[in-house]
Each structure stands twice: as C-alpha cells, then as structure tokens.
MDTraj code that builds the backbone (N, CA, C; nanometers):
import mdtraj as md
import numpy as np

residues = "UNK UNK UNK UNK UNK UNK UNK UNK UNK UNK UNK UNK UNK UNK UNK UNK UNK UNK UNK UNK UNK UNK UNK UNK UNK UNK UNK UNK UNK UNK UNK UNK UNK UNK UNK UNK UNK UNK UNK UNK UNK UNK UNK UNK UNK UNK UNK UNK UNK UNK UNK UNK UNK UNK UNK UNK UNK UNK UNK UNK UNK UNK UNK UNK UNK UNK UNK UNK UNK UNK UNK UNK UNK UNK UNK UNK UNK UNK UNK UNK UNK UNK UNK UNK UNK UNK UNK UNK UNK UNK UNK UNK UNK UNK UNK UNK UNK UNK UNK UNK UNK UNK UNK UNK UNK UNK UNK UNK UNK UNK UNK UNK UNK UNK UNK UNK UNK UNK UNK UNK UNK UNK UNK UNK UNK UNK UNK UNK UNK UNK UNK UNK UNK UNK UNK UNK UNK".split()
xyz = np.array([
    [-1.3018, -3.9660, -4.1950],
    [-1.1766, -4.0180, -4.2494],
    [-1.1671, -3.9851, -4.3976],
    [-1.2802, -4.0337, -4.5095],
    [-1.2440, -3.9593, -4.6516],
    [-1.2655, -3.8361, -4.6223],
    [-1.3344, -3.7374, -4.5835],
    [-1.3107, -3.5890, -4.5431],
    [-1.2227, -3.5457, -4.5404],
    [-1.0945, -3.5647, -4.4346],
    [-0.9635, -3.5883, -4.4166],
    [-0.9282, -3.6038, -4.5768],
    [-0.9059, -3.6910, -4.6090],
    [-0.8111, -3.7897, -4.7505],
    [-0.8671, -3.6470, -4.8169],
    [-0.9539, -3.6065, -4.8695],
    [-1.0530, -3.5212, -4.9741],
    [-1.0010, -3.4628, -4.9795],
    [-0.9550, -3.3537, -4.8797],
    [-0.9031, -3.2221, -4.7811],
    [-0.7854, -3.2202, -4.8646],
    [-0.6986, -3.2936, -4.8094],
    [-0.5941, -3.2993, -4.8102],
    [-0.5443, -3.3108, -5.0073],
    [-0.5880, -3.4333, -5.0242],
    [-0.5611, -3.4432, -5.1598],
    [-0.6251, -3.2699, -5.2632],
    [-0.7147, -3.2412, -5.2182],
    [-0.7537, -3.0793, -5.2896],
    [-0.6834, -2.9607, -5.2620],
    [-0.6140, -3.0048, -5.1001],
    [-0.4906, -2.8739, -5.0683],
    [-0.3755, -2.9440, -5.1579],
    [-0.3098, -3.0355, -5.1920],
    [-0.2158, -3.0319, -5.2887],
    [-0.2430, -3.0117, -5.4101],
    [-0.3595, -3.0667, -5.4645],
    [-0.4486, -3.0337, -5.6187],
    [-0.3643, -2.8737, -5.6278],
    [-0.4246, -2.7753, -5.5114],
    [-0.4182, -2.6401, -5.5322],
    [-0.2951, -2.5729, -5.5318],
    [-0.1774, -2.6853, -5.4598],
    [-0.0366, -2.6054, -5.4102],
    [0.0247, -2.6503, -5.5686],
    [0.0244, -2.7326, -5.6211],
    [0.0126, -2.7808, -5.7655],
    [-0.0146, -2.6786, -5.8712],
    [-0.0986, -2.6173, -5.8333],
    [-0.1672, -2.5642, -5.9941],
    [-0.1405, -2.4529, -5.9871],
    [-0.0788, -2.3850, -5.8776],
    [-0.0660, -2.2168, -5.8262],
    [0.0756, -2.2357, -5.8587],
    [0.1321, -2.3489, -5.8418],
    [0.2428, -2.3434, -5.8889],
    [0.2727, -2.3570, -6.0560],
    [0.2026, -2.3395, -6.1003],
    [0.2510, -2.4020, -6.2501],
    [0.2409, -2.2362, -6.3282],
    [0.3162, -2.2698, -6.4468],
    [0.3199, -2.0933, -6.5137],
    [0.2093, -2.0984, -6.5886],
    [0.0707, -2.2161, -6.5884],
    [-0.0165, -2.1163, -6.6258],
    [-0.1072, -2.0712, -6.5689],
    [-0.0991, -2.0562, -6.4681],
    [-0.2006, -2.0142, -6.3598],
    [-0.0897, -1.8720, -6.2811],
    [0.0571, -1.8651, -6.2913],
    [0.0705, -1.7653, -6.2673],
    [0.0761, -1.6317, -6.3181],
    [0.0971, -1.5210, -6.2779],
    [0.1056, -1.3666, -6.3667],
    [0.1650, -1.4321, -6.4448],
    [0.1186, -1.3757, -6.6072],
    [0.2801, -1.3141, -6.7213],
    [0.3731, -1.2552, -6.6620],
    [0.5174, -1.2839, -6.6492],
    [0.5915, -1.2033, -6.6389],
    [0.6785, -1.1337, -6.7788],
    [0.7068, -1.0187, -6.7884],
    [0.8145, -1.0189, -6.9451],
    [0.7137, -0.9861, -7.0127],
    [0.5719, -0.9579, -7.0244],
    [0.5299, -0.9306, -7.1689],
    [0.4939, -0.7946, -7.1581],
    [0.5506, -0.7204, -7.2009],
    [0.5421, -0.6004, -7.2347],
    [0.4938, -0.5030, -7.3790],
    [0.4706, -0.4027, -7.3846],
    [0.3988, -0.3396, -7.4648],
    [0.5481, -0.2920, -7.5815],
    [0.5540, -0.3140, -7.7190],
    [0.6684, -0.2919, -7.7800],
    [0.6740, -0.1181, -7.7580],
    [0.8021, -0.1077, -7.7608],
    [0.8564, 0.0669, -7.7291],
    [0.8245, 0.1414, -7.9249],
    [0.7486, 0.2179, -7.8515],
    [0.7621, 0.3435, -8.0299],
    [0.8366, 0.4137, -8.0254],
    [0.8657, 0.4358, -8.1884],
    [0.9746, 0.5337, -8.2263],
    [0.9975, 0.6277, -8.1656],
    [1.0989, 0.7082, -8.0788],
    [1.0402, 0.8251, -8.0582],
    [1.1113, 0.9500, -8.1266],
    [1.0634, 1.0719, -8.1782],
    [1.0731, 1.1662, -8.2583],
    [1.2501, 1.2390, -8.2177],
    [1.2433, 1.2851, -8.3524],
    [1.3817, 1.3726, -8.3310],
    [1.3738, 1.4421, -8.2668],
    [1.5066, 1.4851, -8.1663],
    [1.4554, 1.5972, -8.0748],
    [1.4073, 1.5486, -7.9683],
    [1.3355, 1.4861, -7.9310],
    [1.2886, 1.4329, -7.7918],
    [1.3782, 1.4515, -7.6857],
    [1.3625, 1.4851, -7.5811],
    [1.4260, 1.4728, -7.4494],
    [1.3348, 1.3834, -7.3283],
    [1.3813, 1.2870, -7.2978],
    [1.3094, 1.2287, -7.1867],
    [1.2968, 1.3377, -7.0373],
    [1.1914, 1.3460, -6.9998],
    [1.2075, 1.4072, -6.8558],
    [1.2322, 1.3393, -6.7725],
    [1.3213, 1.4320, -6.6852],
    [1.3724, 1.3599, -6.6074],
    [1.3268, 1.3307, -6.4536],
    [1.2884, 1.2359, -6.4148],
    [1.2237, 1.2695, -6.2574],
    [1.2543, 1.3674, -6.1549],
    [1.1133, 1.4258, -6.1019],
    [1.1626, 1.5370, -6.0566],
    [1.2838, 1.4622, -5.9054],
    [1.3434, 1.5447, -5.8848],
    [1.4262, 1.5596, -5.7348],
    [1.3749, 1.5881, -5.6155],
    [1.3339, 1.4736, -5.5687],
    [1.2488, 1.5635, -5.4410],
    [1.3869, 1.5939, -5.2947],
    [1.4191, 1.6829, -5.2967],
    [1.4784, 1.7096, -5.1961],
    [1.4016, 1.7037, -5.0227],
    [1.5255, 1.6180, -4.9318],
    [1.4192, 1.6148, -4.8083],
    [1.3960, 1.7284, -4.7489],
    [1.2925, 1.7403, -4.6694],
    [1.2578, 1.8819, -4.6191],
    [1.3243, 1.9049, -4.5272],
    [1.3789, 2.0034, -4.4838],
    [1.4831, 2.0495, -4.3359],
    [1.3615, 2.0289, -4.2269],
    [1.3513, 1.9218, -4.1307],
    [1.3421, 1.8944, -4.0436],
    [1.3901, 2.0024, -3.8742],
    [1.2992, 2.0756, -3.8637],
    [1.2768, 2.1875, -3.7678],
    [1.3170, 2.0844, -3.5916],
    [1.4531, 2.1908, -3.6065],
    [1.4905, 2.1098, -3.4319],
    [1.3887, 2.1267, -3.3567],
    [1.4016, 2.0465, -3.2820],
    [1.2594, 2.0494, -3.1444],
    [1.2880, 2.1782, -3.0228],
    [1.2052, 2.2466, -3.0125],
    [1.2665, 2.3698, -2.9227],
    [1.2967, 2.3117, -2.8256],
    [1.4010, 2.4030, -2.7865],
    [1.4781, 2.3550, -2.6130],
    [1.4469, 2.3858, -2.5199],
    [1.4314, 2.3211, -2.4418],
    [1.3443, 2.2747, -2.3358],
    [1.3926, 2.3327, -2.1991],
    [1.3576, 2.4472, -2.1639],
    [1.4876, 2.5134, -2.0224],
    [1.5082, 2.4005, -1.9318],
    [1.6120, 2.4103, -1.8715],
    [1.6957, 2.2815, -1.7899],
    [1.6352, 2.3151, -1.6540],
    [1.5803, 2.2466, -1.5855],
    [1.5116, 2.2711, -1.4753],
    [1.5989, 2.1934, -1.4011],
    [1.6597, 2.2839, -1.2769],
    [1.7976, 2.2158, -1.1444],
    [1.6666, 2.2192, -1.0334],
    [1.6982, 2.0898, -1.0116],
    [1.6086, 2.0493, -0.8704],
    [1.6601, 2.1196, -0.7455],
    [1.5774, 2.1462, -0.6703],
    [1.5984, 2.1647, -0.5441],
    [1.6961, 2.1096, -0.4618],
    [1.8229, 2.1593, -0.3784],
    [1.8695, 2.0363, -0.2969],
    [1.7718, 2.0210, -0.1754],
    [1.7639, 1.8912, -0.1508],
    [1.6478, 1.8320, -0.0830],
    [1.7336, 1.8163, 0.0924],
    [1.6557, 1.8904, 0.1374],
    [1.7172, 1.8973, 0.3167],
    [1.7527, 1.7637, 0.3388],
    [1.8545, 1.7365, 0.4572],
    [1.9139, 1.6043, 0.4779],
    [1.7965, 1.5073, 0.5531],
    [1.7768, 1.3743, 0.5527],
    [1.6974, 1.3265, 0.5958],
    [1.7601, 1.2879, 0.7409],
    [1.6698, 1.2744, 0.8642],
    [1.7354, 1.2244, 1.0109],
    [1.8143, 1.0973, 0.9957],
    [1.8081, 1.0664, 1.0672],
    [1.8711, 0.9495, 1.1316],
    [1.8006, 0.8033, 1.0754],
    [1.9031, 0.7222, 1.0155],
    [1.8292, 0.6039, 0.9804],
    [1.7846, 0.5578, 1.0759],
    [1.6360, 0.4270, 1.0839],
    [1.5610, 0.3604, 1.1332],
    [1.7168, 0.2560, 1.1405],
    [1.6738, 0.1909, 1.3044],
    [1.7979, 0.0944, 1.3710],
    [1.7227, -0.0639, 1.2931],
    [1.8124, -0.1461, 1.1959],
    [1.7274, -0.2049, 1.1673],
    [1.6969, -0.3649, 1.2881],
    [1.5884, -0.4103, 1.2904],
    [1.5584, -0.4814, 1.3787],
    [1.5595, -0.6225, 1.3607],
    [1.6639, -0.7064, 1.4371],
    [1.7093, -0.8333, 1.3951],
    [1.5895, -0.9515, 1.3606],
    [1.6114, -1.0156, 1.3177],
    [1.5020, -1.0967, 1.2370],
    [1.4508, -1.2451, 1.3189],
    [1.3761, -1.2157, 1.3068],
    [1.2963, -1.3582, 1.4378],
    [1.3597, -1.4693, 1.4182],
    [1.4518, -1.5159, 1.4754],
    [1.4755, -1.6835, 1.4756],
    [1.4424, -1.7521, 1.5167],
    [1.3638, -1.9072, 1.4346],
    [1.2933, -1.9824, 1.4310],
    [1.3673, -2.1209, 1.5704],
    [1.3085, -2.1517, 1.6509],
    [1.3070, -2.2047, 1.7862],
    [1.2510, -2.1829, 1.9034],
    [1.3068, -2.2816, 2.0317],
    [1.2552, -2.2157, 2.1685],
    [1.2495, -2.0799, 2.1869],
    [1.1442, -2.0159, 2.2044],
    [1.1385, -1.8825, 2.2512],
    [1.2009, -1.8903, 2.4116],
    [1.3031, -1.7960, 2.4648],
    [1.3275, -1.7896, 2.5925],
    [1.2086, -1.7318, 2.6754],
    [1.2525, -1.8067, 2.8103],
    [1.1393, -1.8110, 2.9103],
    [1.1774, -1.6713, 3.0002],
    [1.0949, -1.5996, 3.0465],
    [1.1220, -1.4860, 3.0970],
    [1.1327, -1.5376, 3.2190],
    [1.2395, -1.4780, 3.2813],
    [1.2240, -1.5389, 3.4381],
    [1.0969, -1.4497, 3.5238],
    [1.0316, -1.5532, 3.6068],
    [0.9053, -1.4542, 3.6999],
    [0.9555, -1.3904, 3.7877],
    [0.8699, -1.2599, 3.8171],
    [0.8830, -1.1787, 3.8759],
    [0.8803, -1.1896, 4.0245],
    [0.9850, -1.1397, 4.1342],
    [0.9314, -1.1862, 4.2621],
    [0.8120, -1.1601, 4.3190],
    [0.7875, -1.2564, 4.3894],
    [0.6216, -1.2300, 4.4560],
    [0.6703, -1.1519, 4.5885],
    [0.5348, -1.0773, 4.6187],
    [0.5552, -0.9498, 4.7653],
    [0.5645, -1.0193, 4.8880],
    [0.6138, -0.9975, 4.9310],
    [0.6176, -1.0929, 5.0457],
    [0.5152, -1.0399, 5.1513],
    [0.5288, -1.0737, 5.2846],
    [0.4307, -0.9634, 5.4071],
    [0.4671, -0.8333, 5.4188],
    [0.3517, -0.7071, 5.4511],
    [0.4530, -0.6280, 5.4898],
    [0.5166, -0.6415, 5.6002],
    [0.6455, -0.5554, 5.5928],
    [0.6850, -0.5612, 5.7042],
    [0.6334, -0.5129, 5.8409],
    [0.6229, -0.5510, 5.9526],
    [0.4844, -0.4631, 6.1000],
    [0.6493, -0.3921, 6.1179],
    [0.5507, -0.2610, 6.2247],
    [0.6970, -0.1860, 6.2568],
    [0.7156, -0.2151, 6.3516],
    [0.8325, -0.1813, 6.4106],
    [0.8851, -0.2380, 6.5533],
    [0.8279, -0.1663, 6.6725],
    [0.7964, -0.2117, 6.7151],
    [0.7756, -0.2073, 6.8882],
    [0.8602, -0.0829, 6.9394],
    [0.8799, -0.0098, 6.9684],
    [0.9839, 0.0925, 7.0308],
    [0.9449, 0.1310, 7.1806],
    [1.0336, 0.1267, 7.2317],
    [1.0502, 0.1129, 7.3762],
    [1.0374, 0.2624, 7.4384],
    [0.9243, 0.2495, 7.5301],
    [0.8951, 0.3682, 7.6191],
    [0.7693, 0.3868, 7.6775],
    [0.7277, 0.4401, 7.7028],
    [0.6331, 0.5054, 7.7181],
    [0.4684, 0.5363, 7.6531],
    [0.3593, 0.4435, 7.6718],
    [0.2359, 0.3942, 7.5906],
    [0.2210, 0.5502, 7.5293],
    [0.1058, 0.6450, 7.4636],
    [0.0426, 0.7155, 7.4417],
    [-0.1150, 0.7159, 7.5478],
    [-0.1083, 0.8106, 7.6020],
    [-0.2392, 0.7982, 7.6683],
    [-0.3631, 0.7951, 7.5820],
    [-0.4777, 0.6853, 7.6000],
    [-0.5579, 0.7146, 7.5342],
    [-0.6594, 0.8336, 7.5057],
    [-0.7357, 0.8870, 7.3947],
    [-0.8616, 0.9775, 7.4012],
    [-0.8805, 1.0151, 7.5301],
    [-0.9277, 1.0876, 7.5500],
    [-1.0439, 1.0906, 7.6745],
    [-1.2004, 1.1119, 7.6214],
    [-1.2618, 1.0524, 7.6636],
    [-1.4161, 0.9813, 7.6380],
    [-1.5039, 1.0659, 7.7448],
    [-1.5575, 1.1693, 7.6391],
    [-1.6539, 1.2701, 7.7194],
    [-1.7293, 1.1625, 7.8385],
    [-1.7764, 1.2256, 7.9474],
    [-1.8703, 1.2021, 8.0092],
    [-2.0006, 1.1681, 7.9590],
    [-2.1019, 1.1241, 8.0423],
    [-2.2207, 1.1460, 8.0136],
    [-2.2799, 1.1667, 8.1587],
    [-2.3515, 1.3284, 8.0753],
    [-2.3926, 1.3567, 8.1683],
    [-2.5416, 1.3529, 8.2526],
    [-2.6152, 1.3455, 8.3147],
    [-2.7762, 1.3306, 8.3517],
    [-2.8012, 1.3905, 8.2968],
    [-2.9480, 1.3841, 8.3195],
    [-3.0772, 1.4834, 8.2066],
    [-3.0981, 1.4224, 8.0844],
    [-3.2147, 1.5321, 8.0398],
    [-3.2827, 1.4984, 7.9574],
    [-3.2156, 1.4724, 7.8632],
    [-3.2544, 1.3562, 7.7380],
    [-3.1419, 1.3636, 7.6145],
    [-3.2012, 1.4716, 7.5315],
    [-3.1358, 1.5206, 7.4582],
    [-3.1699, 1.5788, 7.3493],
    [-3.2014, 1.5443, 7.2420],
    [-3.3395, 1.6690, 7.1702],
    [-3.3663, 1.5635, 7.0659],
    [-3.3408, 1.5341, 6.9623],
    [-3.3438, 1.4570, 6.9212],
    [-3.2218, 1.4066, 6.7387],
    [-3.2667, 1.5183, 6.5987],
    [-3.2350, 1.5185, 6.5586],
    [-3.1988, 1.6115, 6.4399],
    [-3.2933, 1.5824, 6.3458],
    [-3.3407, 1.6420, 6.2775],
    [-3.4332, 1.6075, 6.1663],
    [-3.3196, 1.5508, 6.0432],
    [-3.3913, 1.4524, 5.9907],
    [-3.2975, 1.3993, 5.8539],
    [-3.3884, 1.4442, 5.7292],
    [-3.3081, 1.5469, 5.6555],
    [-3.3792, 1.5714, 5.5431],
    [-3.4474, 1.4981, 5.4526],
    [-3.5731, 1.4978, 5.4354],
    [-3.6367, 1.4072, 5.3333],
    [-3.6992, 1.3097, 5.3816],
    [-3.7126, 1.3006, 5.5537],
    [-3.7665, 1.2504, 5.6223],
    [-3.9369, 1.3058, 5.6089],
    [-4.0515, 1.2238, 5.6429],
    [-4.1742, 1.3146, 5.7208],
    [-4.1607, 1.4064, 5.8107],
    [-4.2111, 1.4915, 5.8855],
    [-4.2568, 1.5480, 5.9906],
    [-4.3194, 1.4803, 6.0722],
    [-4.2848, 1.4535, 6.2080],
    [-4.3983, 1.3838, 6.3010],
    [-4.3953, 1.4384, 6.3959],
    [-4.4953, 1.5274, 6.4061],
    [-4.5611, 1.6446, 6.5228],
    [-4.5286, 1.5181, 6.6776],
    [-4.5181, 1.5412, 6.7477],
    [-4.5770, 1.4563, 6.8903],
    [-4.7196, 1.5536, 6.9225],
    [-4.8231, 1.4309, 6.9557],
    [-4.9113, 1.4595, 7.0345],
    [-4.9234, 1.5047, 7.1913],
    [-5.0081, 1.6474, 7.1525],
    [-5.0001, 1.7018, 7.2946],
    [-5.1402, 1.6402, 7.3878],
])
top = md.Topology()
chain = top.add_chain()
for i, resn in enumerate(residues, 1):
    res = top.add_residue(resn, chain, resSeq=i)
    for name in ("N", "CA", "C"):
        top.add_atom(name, md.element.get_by_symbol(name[0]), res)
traj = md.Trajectory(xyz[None], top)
C-alpha cells in the first residue's frame, strides 16, 4: 500500500518537473549573426530535381484459351426431410409352383428293363487305386 502511494506520488514529482522550463530544451537561444562582407552572395540550395521514374515494361497481354463447353449439369438432389421415413411396401411372397396338368390320353410306355440272363456273372472291374487280389488257385 505505501509502495503504491510512493509510486504514484514520484510519477507526478516527474510529470511536474519535465514540465517546467527548467528542465526543458532552451528554445530561442541562438548564436548572434556576423557581419557579413561586401559582396557576399548567399548560396543558394541546390535544386534537386526528381528523377524520371522509368515506366515498368509492358507486360504482353496473354488471351486465355476458350475453354471447351462443360456437359451437362449434375441433377441436383432434393434434400432429406426430417420425419417418418415411408415404409416400402413388401414384396409378394412365391407362392407353390404351379404342377402341370394332367392331359388326357394315352400313358407313355415304360423303359424296357433288360433281362437277366443265366450264367456266370461277370467279373467286376478293377477300381483304380484299389490293391490287386490275385484269387488262389
């Protein structure tokens, strides 16, 4: 708290004393002017003329390409509205097939079913990848 008060009272001490004319520059006191001789001519400051400023070279005009036509706009696509989503109706289920009809006439005769005839059977076939089994004589 006096820290503060200290502070403060020494920043006005200073806004005070910077302000007063003897703490600022002399202004006005100058060196008295001498005689100056007959004949004298003051020189006169030189003239500085501005320098001609060099245009910026020109820049060839470059014509763009005409750019081939673009297709067909994109269809734009309506925007989701917020609610019940509709219910798709279900799809029908298959029913039986249909059996075909009966048609009137005359059966098909069946196969005919080889005989069998006597004798010896014959003997079965070798299955590849089977053993060999000699019969004993």
């Amino acid at each position: 708290m006096r820290r503060g008060v200290a502070l403060l009272v020494l920043a006005a001490f200073a806004v005070v004393a910077l302000a007063t004319p003897a703490f600022a520059a002399p202004i006005g006191i100058q060196p008295p002017e001498l005689p100056k001789k007959p004949g004298f001519v003051e020189p006169k400051p030189p003239v500085f003329a501005p320098r001609p400023v060099p245009a910026p070279p020109k820049m060839p005009v470059i014509v763009p390409e005409p750019k081939p036509p673009k297709g067909p706009k994109p269809v734009p696509v309506p925007p989701v509205l917020p609610g019940p989503k509709p219910v798709p109706e279900p799809a029908p289920k298959p029913g039986p097939r249909p059996v075909p009809p009966v048609l009137p006439g005359p059966k098909p005769e069946p196969r005919p079913v080889p005989p069998v005839l006597p004798g010896p059977k014959p003997e079965p076939r070798p299955v590849p990848g089977d053993p060999v089994v000699k019969p004993v004589v």
